[in-house]
C-alpha positions in Angstrom: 12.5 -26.3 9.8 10.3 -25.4 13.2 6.9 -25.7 13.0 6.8 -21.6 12.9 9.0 -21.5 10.3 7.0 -24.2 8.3 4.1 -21.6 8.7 5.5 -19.1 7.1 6.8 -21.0 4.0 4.1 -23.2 3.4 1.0 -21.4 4.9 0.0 -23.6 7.6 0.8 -25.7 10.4 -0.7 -28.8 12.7 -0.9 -28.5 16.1 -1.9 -30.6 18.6 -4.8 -29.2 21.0 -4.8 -31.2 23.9 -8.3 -30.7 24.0 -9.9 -33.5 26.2 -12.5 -35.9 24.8 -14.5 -34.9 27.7 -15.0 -31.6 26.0 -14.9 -32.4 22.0 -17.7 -35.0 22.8 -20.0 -32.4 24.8 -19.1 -30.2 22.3 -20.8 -32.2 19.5 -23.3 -33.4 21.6 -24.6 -29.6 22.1 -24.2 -28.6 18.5 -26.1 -31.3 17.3 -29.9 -29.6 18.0 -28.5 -26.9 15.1 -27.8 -29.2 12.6 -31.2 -30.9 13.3 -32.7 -27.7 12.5 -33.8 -26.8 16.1 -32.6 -23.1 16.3 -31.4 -22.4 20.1 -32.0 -18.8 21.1 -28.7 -16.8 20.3 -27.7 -18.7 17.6 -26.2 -17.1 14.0 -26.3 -18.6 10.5 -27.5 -22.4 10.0 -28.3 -25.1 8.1 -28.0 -29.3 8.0 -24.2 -28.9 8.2 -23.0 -25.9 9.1 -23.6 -23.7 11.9 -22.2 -20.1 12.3 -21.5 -18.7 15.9 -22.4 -21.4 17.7 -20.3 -20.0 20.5 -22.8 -17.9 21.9 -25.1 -21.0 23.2 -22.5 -23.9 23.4 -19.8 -22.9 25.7 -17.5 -26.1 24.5 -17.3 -24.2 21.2 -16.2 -20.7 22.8 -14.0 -22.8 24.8 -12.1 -24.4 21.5 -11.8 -20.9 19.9 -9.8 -19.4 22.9 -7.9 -22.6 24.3 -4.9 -21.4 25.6 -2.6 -23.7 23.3 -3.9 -22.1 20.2 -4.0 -18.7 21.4 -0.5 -18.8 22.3 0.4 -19.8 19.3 -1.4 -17.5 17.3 0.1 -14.6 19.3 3.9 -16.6 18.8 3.1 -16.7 15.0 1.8 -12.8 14.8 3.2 -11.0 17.6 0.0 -9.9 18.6 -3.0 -11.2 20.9 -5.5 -12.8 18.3 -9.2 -11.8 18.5 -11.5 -14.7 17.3 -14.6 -13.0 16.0 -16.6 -15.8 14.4 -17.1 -19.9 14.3 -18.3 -22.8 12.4 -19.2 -26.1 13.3 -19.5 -28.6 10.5 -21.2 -32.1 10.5 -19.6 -33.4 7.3 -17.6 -32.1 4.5 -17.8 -29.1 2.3 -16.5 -29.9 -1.1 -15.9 -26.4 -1.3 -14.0 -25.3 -4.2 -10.7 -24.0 -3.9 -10.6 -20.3 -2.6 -8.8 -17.8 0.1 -10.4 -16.5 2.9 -9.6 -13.1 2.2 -12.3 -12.8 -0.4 -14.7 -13.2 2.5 -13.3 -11.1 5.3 -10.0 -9.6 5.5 -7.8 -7.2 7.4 -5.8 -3.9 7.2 -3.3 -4.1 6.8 -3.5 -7.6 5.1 -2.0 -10.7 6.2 -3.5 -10.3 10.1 -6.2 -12.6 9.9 -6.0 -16.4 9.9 -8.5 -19.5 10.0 -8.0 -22.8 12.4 -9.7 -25.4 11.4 -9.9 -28.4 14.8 -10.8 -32.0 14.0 -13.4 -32.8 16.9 -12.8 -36.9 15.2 -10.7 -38.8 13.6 -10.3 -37.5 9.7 -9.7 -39.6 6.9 -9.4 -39.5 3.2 -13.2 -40.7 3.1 -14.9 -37.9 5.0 -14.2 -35.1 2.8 -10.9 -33.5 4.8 -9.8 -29.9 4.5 -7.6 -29.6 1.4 -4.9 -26.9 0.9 -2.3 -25.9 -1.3 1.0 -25.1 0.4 3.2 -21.9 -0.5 -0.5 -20.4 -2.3 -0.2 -18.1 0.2 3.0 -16.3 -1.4 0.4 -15.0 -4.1 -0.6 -11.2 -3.3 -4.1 -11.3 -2.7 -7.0 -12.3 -5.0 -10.3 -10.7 -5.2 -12.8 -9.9 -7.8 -11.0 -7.4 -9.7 -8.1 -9.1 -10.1 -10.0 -12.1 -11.8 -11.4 -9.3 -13.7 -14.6 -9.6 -12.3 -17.2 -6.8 -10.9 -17.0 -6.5 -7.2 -20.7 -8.9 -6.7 -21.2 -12.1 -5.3 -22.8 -13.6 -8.3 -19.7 -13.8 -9.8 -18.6 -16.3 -7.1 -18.6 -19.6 -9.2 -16.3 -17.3 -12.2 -13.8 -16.6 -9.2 -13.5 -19.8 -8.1 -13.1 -20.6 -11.8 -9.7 -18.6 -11.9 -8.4 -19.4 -8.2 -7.9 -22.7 -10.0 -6.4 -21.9 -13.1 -4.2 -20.2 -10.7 -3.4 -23.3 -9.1 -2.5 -25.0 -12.1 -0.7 -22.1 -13.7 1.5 -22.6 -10.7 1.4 -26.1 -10.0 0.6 -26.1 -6.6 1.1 -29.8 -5.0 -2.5 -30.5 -2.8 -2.4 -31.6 1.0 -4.7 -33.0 2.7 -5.8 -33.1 6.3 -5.7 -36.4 7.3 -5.6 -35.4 11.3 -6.5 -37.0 14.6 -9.1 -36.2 16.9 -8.6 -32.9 18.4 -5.3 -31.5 16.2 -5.4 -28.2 14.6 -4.7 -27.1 10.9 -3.5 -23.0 11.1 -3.7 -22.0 7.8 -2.9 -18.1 6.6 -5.7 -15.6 5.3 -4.3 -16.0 1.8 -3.5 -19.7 1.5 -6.0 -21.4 -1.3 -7.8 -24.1 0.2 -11.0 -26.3 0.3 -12.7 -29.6 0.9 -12.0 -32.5 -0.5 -15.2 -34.0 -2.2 -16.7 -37.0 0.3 -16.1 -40.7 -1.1 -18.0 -42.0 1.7 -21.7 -39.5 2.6 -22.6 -41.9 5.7 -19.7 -40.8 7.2 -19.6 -37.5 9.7 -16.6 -35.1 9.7 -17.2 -33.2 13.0 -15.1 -30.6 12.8 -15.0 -26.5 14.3 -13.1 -23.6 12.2 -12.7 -20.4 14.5 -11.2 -17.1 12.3 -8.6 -14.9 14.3 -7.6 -11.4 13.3 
């Protein structure tokens, strides 16, 4: 099985980049004043760890979200050029819950969009890495009402409640991404993932996610 086809059956793929330390380093280095709270001009959503469209002030991260080696893939995996329309730069991990991303932003018809997550370092079980649950993505898509829950965000926590007694109703296996500096994870709009909870807190977990439709 070809990486593409892997895609397809399990929901995601590594890739290596190629990006050049040269670039991942700047990168961080120019993000950093965000998650210090020192709001550049032009910047979207932030706080101590993440930092939404980042792209508009730090050209490294505009430069990750259309490098050449993921776009081509993207297009190779869709058959269609993919439009990156929004970023996120993270310091350390989430410990997000599971979820899909399609309960945040979606497209018509379904199945276009698609996240990639890039390690800018080294990942290990201790920072918190991205996990994901392969094949989840076979499931038809999952939003409020079919958790049977009312269409409003303060029913977020109940949602995330059933997205994992979905997981266990079907016994999906977790993965984890235990990458090198500058690989790729492509994971489908519909494939249940989240962050692993963070053993060690000291540690960073630089890392940029760029959604595609």
């Amino acid at each position: 099985m070809d990486q593409y086809e892997q895609f397809w059956h399990d929901g995601f793929m590594v890739l290596d980049t190629g990006l050049s330390e040269k670039t991942i380093d700047h990168l961080i280095k120019n993000v950093k004043p965000f998650w210090q709270d020192k709001k550049p001009h032009g910047s979207g959503y932030h706080d101590s760890n993440r930092v939404q469209d980042a792209w508009y002030s730090v050209p490294e991260v505009k430069q990750v979200a259309t490098h050449p080696l993921i776009v081509d893939t993207l297009r190779k995996l869709y058959g269609r050029t993919p439009l990156p329309f929004q970023t996120l730069n993270f310091k350390k991990g989430t410990g997000q819950r599971p979820h899909a991303d399609s309960i945040h932003f979606n497209s018509e018809p379904f199945g276009l969009m698609c996240g990639v997550w890039v390690a800018l370092e080294d990942v290990s079980v201790d920072q918190g890495p991205l996990v994901y649950y392969p094949g989840s993505q076979q499931l038809g898509e999952i939003n409020f009402e079919d958790a049977q829950l009312d269409a409003d965000y303060k029913y977020y926590p109940q949602y995330e409640d059933y997205i994992e007694s979905v997981i266990k109703l079907h016994n999906y296996t977790p993965q984890y991404g235990i990458v090198k500096k500058g690989q790729a994870i492509i994971w489908s709009a519909n494939i249940l993932h989240g962050g692993a909870p963070q053993i060690k807190s000291e540690l960073t977990r630089y890392s940029q996610v760029t959604h595609y439709l």
